[in-house]
C-alpha positions in Angstrom: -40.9 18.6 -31.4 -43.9 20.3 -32.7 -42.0 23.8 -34.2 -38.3 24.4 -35.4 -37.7 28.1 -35.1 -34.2 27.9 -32.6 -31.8 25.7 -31.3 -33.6 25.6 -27.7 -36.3 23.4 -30.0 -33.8 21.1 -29.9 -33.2 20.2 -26.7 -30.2 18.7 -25.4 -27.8 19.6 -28.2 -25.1 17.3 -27.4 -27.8 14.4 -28.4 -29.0 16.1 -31.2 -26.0 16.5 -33.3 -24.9 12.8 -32.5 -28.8 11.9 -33.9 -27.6 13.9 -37.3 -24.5 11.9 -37.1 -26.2 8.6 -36.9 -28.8 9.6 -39.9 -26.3 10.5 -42.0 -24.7 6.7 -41.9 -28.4 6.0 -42.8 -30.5 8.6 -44.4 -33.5 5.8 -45.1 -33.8 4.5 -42.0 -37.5 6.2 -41.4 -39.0 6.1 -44.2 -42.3 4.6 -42.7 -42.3 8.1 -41.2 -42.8 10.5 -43.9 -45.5 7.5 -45.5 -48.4 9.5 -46.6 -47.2 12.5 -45.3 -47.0 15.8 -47.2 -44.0 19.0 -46.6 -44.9 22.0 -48.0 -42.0 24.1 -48.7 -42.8 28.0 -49.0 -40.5 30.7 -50.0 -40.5 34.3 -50.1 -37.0 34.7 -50.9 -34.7 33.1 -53.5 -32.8 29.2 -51.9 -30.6 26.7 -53.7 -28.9 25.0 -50.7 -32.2 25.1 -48.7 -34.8 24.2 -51.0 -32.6 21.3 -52.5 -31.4 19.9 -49.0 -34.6 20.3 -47.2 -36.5 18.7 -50.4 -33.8 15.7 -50.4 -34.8 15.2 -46.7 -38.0 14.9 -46.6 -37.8 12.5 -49.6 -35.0 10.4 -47.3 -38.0 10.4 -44.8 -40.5 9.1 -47.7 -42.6 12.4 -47.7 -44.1 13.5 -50.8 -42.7 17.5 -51.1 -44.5 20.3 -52.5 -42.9 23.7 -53.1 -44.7 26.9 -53.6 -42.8 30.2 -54.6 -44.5 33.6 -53.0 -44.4 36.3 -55.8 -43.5 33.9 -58.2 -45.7 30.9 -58.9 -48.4 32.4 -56.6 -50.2 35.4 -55.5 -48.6 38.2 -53.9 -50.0 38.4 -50.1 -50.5 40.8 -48.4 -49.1 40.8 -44.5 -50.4 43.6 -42.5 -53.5 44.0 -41.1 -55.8 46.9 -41.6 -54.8 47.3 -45.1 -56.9 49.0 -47.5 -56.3 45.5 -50.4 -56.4 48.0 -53.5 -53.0 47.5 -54.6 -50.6 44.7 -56.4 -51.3 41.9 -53.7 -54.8 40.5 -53.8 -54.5 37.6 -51.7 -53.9 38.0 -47.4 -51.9 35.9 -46.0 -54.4 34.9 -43.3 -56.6 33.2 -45.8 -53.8 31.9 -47.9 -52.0 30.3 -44.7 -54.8 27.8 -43.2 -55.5 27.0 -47.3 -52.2 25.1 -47.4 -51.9 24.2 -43.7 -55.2 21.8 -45.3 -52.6 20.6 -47.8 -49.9 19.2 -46.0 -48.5 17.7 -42.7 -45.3 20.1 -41.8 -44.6 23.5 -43.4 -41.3 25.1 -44.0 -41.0 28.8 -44.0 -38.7 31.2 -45.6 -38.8 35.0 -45.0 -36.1 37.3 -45.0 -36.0 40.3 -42.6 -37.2 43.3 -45.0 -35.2 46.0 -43.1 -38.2 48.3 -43.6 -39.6 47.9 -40.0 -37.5 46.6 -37.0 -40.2 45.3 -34.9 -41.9 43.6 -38.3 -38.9 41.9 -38.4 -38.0 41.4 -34.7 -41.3 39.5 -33.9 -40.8 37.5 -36.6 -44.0 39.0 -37.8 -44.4 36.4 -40.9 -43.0 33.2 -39.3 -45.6 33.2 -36.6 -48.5 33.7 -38.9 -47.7 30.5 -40.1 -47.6 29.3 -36.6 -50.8 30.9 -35.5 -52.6 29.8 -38.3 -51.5 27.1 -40.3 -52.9 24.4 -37.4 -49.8 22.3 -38.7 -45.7 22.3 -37.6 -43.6 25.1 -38.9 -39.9 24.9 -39.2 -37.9 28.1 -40.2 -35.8 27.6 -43.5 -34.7 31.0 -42.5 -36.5 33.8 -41.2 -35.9 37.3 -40.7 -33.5 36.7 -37.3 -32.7 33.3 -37.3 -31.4 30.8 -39.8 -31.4 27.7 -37.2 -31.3 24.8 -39.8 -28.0 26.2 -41.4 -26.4 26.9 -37.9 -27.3 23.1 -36.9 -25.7 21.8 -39.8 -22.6 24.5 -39.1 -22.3 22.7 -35.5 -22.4 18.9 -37.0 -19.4 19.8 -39.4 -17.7 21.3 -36.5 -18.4 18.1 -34.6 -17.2 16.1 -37.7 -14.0 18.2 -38.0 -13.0 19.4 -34.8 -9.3 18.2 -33.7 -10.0 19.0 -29.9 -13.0 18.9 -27.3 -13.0 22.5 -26.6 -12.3 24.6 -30.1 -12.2 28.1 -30.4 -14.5 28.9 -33.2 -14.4 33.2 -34.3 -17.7 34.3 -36.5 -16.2 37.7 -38.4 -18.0 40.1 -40.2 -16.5 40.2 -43.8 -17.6 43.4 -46.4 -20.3 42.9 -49.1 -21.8 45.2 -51.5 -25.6 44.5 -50.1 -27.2 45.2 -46.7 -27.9 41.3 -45.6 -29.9 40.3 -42.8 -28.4 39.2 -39.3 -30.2 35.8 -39.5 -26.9 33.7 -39.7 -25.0 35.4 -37.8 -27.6 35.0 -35.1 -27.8 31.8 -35.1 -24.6 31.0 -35.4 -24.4 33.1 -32.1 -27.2 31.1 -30.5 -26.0 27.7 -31.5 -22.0 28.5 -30.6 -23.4 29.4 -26.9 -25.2 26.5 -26.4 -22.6 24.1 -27.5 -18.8 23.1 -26.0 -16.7 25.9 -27.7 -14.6 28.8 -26.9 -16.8 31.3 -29.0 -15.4 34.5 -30.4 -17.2 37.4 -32.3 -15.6 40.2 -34.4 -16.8 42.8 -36.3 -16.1 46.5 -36.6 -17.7 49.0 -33.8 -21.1 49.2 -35.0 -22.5 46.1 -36.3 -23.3 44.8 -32.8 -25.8 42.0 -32.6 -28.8 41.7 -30.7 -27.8 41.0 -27.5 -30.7 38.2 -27.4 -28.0 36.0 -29.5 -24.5 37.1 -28.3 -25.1 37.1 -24.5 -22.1 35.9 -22.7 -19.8 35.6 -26.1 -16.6 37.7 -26.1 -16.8 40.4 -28.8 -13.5 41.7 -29.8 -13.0 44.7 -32.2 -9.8 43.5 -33.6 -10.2 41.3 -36.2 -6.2 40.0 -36.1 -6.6 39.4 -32.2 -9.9 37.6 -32.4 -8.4 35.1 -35.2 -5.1 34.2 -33.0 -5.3 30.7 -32.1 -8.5 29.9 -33.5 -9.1 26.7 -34.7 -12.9 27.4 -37.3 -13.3 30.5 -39.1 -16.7 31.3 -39.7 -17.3 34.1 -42.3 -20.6 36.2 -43.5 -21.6 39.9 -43.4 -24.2 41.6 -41.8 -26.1 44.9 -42.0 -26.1 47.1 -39.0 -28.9 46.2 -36.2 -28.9 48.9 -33.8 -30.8 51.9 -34.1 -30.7 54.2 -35.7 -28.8 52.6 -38.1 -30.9 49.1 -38.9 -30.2 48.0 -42.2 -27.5 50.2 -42.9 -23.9 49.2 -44.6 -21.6 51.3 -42.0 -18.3 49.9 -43.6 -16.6 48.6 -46.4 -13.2 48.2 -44.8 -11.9 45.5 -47.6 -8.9 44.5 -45.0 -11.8 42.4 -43.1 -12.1 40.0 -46.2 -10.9 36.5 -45.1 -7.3 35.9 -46.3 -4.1 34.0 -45.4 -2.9 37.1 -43.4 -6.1 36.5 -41.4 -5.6 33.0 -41.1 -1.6 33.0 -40.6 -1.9 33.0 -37.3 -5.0 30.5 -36.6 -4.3 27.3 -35.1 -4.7 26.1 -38.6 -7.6 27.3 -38.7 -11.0 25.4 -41.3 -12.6 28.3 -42.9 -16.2 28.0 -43.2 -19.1 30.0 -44.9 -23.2 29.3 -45.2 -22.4 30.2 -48.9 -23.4 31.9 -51.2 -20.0 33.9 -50.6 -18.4 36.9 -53.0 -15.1 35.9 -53.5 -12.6 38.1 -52.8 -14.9 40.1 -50.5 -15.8 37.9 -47.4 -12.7 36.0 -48.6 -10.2 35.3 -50.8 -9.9 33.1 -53.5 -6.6 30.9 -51.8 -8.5 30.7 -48.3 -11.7 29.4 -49.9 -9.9 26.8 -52.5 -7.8 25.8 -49.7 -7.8 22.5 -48.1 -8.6 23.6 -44.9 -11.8 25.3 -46.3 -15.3 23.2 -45.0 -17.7 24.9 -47.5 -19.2 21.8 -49.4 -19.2 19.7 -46.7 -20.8 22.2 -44.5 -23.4 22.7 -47.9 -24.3 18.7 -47.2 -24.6 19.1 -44.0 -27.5 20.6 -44.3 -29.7 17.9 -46.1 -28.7 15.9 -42.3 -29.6 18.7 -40.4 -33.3 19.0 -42.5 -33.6 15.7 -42.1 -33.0 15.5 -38.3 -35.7 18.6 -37.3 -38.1 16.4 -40.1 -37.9 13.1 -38.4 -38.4 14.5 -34.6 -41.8 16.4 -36.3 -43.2 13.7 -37.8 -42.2 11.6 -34.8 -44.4 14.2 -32.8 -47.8 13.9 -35.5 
């Protein structure tokens, strides 16, 4: 595997997750891997569970890690072309990008969509720059429509929890006070239609998803309805994606927070959630303290799923 940016990268899924499964009965299997070989982490936007988990993994795999913070322990870049450079960024990314594609082996990217330009963020303007450019690997540690290392490790904790073959796992939209990306939602979208569940998406009328993620998945309006007989709970808001509205917070309907109404009539349902989560707005304080919520372990997950697109990289260089 040369680039991470979505689950097709992966392949046959089925074989992936049960390659997580077996590296996380032995995270230092393949060391003699990462031997001499360098990640370079970038971010443009704040991480705690993807900076530490993807770090941890590439030390599992005996790679020396290097983290650079955009805007923070660096020079601003600039992004577009054309650009008359006589502001607060003096530094284009085009030169920055093949400067540390010279320091390392495999570069992680992190870039939130900016909801200023939908086809900016669409193309996945900065991700591919890294691509284009770099002359090295590039995985996504999110990017502005896809978040595919926390929707792999989502799918291994299903695999890990699941109490039949065929589960039906609901993603609901849940209030929030901020306008956040459609990245995990998305990929939760793309990685639930790949895999062996009964997939269910609710959300109130307007904050449809690209249809490039959704596809076949049943979208139902009802929030009660969707959640009857589920047996996963997957929580997180989302701005508004179609026009003219991209960006926008439509609603702030507080009866779509996740509580035990909601999840009364589950199949007993596990509650699950990328974190970080506003209590008591995507869900309540009992549903997220309860037994049946997956939160932490879906949180370590993601050092296995790091760790997995890390190993079939390096076993690509």
């Amino acid at each position: 595997m040369r680039h991470f940016t979505n689950v097709k990268d992966l392949g046959n899924l089925n074989e992936a997750v049960h390659e997580a499964l077996r590296i996380k009965q032995d995270r230092y299997a393949f060391q003699h891997l990462g031997k001499n070989k360098t990640l370079m982490m970038v971010f443009f936007n704040s991480s705690l569970r993807t900076r530490l988990s993807t770090q941890k993994a590439g030390m599992n795999l005996g790679m020396n890690t290097m983290v650079l913070d955009i805007n923070q322990g660096a020079w601003k870049l600039e992004t577009e072309r054309g650009v008359i450079m006589d502001g607060d960024k003096p530094e284009h990314i085009l030169e920055a990008i093949p400067v540390m594609g010279s320091y390392c082996d495999v570069i992680g990217v992190r870039s939130f969509a900016r909801f200023e330009d939908k086809s900016f963020d669409d193309q996945e303007t900065i991700l591919n720059q890294f691509i284009q450019h770099s002359g090295k690997p590039v995985f996504s540690m999110e990017a502005a429509t896809g978040h595919p290392l926390q929707s792999f490790a989502d799918l291994i904790t299903i695999e890990e929890y699941k109490k039949k073959d065929r589960p039906k796992v609901v993603l609901t939209w849940a209030p929030h006070p901020r306008a956040l990306p459609q990245a995990v939602p998305n990929s939760f979208a793309d990685f639930m239609n790949e895999a062996d569940v009964d997939f269910v998406i609710t959300h109130p009328y307007g904050y449809e998803l690209n249809k490039r993620f959704v596809r076949d998945a049943v979208v139902e309006y009802d929030q009660m309805k969707a959640f009857e007989g589920a047996d996963f709970i997957y929580a997180k808001n989302w701005a508004a994606y179609q026009d003219p509205n991209y960006g926008k917070i439509l609603c702030e309907d507080r009866s779509w927070t996740v509580s035990s109404k909601q999840m009364s009539v589950t199949n007993d349902a596990y509650f699950m959630h990328c974190l970080p989560v506003r209590r008591n707005m995507i869900v309540s304080d009992d549903v997220i303290e309860s037994t049946n919520s997956l939160v932490i372990p879906e949180a370590a997950n993601r050092e296995i799923s790091a760790q997995t697109v890390l190993k079939r990289i390096l076993e690509s260089l």
